[in-house]
N, C-alpha and C positions, 0 to 999 in steps of 0.2 A: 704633400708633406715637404717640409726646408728641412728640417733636424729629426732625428731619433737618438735615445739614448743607448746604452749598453743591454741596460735592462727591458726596452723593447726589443732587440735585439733576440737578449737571450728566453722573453718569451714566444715572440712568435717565428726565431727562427730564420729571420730576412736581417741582409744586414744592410748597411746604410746607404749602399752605390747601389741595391738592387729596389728602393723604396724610394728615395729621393726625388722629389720633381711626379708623383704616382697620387690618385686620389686614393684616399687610404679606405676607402669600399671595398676592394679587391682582398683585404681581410673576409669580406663576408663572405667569398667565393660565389659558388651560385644560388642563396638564401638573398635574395634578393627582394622578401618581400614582409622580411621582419617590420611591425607595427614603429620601433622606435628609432628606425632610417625616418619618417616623418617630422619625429620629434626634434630630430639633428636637424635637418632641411629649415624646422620653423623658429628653430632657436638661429640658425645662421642668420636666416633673414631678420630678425630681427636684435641681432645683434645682443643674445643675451646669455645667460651658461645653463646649463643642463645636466642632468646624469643618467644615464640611460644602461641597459644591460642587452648585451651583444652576443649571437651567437657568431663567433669569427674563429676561423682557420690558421693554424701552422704553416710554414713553408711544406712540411710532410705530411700534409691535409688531414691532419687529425683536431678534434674541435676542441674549444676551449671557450668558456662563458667568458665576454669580456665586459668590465664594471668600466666605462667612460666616462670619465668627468671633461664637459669644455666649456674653457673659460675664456670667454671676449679678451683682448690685450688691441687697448688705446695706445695714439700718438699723444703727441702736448697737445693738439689741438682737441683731441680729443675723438680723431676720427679714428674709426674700427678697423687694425691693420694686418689681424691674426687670429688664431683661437692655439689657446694650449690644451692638449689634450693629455691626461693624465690614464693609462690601463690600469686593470686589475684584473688579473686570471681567479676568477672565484667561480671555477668549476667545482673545486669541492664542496663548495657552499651549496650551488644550487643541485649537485646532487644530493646531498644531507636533505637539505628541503622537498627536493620528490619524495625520495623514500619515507620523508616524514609524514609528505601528502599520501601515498599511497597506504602507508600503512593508517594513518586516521581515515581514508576510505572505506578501509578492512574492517577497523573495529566498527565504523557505522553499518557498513553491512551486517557485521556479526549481530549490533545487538537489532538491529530492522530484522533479521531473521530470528533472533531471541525471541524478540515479539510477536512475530509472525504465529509461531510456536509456541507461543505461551497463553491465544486468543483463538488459536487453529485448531479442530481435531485434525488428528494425524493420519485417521480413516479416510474419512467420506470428506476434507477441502473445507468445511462450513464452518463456521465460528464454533467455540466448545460452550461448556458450562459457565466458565469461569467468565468469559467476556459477555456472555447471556447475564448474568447475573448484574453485571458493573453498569450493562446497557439499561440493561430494565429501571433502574434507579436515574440513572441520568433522563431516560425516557419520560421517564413520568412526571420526573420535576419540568420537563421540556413542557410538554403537553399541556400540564397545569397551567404554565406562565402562557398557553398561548390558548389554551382552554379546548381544547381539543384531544376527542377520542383514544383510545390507544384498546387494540382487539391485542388478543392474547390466545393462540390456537398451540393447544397442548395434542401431542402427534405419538401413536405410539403404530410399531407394527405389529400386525395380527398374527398370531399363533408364532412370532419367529422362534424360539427355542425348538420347536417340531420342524421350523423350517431348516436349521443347524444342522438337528440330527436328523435328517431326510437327505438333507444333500450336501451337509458339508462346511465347515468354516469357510472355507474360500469362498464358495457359493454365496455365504451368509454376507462376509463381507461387501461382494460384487454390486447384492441387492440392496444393502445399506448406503453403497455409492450411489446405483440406480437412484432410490427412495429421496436423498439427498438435493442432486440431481435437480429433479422432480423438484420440489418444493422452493430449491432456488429461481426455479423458471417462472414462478409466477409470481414473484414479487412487480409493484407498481409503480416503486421508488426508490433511493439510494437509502434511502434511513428502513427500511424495511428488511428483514435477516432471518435470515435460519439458522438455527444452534444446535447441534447432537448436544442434550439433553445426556445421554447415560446409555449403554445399550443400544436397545432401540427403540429411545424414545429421542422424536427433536422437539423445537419448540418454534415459534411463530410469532416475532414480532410486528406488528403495523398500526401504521396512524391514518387518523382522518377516516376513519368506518362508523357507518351506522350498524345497526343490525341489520337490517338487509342486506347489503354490501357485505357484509361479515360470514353470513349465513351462504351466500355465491360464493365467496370464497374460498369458504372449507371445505365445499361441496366440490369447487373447480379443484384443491387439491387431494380430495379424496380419489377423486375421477381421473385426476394426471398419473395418480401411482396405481390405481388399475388398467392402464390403458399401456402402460410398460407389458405387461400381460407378461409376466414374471412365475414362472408355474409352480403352486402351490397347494399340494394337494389334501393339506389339511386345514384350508378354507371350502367356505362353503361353493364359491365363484368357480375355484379349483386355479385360481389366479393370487398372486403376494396383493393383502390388503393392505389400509392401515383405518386405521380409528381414531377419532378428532373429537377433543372437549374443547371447546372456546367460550370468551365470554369477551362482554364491549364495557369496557370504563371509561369513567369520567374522572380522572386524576383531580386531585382538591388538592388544597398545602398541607392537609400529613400525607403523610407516603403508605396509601394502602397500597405498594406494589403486591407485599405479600399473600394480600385478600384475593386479591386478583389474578395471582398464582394459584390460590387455593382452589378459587372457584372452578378455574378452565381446569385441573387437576380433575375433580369433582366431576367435574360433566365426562372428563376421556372415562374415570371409572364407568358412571351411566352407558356411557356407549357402548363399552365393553358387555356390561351386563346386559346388551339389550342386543345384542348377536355379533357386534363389531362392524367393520366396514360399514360406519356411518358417521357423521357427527351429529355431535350433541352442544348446547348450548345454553350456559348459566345463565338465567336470566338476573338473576344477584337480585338484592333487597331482599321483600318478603315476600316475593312473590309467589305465590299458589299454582298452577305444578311448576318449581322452580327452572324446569329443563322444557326444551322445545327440540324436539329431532327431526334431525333430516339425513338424506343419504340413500344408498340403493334401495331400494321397495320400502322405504319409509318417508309418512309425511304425518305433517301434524304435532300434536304435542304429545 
């Protein structure tokens, strides 16, 4: 530094016999590794102006953002014999801008958790009804354009209202986590989800299944939620069951998601009627006996 004006001075504090003949870094104190000390160094060298924002110190080492403008200053000949440096303390500015940022983080959080909350049950962690329903549609238009399966496993639990009043909401709750749980654990793929349905029904989306693959896997989650071995004493196991209607589509360009709701719907009724703790299976169209079961001591149609 040759010169300071008054108004350096009285922003940072030092006055002109204590700065004079000083590389003017010594503003930065020991922050010695701000990104925009580079920008200065490449603008020097190459003889050009810059503006840059500073974190620099007071003589009573209190901080202040400092706004740097430096501008080259020629001889006649035109060789580079100075840079004028221009301050600006706009701490208030970049504080307005944090709290600007911080609180636009806020609201991003908020509505990320709005959403969260609005696709979430608030029980059992799993997607609700509402984002089952938006999926399901998206899904099947997906499927279609790529012509591929999409199973549909409708999930209900057995006797739970006896199981309530036997041991308990809390209880009720706990095993609707458990059950949950369970069913999330045996997904194959990221596009593949579980949804609380209602009470205690969930539901089951996945793609890329045949019927046999379909049929393993309803059996695999029939078998994950009695193997929690959750006690149950007015099943027949003496264990929390649950009971599975599924069925396997083949999405076209109308949208029978709803058929395909109905069907898997359809087969959980059959199951139910046919002692629970098993699945059952729409086989859809016309076909003669429309359902195929499987499940603990059942096989065949």
């Amino acid at each position: 530094l040759i010169f300071i004006n008054p108004a350096f001075e009285r922003l940072t504090g030092y006055c002109q016999e204590e700065v004079v003949h000083r590389n003017c870094r010594f503003l930065q104190g020991e922050e010695r590794d701000q990104p925009n000390r580079a920008v200065i160094r490449d603008a020097i060298a190459r003889g050009e102006p810059c503006l840059v924002i500073l974190r620099n110190f007071r003589k009573d080492g209190s901080l202040f953002w400092n706004e740097l403008s430096m501008s080259p200053i020629f001889d006649r000949e035109g060789r580079l014999t100075h840079f004028l440096g221009i301050q600006k303390d706009i701490t208030s500015r970049v504080l307005l801008e944090e709290r600007m940022q911080a609180h636009t983080r806020s609201l991003e959080d908020h509505q990320s958790e709005l959403l969260r909350l609005a696709t979430v049950d608030g029980l059992t962690g799993v997607h609700n009804r509402r984002y089952f329903d938006t999926q399901l549609r998206i899904q099947w238009k997906i499927a279609a354009r790529q012509r591929e399966s999409l199973a549909l496993f409708f999930i209900d639990v057995d006797h739970f209202k006896a199981f309530n009043d036997h041991y308990g909401h809390p209880a009720g709750d706990e095993a609707l986590r458990a059950v949950a749980n369970q069913l999330r654990a045996a997904f194959r793929r990221e596009a593949d989800f579980v949804a609380r349905y209602g009470g205690e029904e969930f539901v089951v989306l996945t793609g890329g299944m045949n019927r046999l693959m379909a049929r393993e896997f309803a059996e695999n989650l029939r078998a994950r939620v009695q193997t929690l071995e959750i006690s149950h004493r007015a099943t027949a196991s003496g264990f929390l069951t649950i009971s599975i209607g599924f069925t396997v589509c083949v999405p076209g360009p109308d949208d029978g998601s709803e058929q395909c709701l109905e069907m898997a719907d359809r087969a959980l009724y059959q199951a139910k009627a046919l002692g629970r703790n098993r699945a059952v299976e729409h086989l859809g169209g016309d076909t003669t006996p429309p359902f195929r079961t499987t499940g603990a001591g059942c096989a065949g149609d």
